[in-house]
Steps between C-alpha positions, in 0.01 A plus 500: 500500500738319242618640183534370122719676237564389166664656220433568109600675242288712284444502148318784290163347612493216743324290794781511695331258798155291552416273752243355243250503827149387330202367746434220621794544657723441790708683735788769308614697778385709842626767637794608352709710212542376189804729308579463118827617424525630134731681266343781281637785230356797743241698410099481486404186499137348518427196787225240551458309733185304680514415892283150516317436795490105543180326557545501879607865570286660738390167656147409545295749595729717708429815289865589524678731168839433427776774480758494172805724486682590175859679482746561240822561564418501913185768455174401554292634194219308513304352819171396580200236695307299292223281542643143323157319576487530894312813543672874621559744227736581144635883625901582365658730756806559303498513115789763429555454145152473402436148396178339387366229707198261528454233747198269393400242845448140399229558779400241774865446650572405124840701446526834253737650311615896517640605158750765489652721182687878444836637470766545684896653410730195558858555592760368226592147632412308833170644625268297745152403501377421856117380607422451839181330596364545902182312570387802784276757328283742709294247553722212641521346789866309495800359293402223304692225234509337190215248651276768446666801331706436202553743203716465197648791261405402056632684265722767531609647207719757471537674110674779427328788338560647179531881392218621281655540147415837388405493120710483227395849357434647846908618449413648164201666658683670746770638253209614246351690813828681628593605113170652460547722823877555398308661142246685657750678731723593213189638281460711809804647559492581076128699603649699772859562319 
């Protein structure tokens, strides 16, 4: 299994890294990690990213489901088989942070494309952004290449998320409130004196 790691660096909102990978197409990779390597200001931070099956994944009529990996930082968060057009089944077996996913089949050996969002709290600086794509599902019967299982990683964007302003007069509010309570327990104390 080979590896590919690239690096970027991250602005406020930003595709950090596409392979562009549209159908028809050809072969992008087998099986293998891709890591991007990114900088980042820490913090929660929201990621997309789509996993694109290539028009020959799966083979012809083989039924097999292809297994995808995700890890951040060297933990796998999210992980799951999907059905790119050959046949087996879209099930995620590991989803720790919650994220959203839909994986749509171009049907008839025809490719598909698994779309991923959520959050996740980035480390300030270098943090890592690792996919790795295995051809055996459940349902597979042996190793197989980019001759008939290729995949590709478009757009993943990584954009830093902003703190929810509170209102201007929300600050007012709050001081209105606490001299109110400060008045009522002096009027009190007068009462019982």
């Amino acid at each position: 299994m080979s590896a590919s790691v690239l690096s970027a660096a991250v602005a406020p909102a930003a595709v950090i890294y596409t392979d562009g990978a549209t159908k028809p197409n050809g072969a992008y990779r087998g099986p293998e990690t891709l890591t991007v390597n990114f900088s980042a200001a820490g913090g929660s931070t929201a990621l997309s990213f789509d996993l694109f099956g290539a028009q020959s994944v799966d083979d012809f009529g083989n039924g097999y489901d292809d297994l995808f990996s995700v890890a951040l930082n060297g933990v796998t968060v999210f992980e799951g088989y999907f059905n790119l057009g050959g046949g087996g089944s879209d099930s995620v077996i590991t989803n720790t942070l919650g994220w959203a996913w839909t994986a749509v089949s171009g049907g008839s050996w025809n490719g598909g494309t698994v779309a991923v969002s959520g959050l996740a709290n980035l480390v300030a600086g270098a943090n890592s952004f690792a996919v790795t794509y295995n051809p055996v599902g459940p349902y597979n019967g042996g190793n197989q290449g980019t001759g008939d299982e290729s995949w590709a990683l478009n757009n993943l964007d990584v954009s830093a998320v902003s703190p929810v302003p509170l209102p201007a007069a929300a600050p007012l509010l709050l001081a209105a409130i606490g001299s109110l309570g400060f008045a009522s327990r002096r009027s009190r104390k007068r009462k019982s004196a």
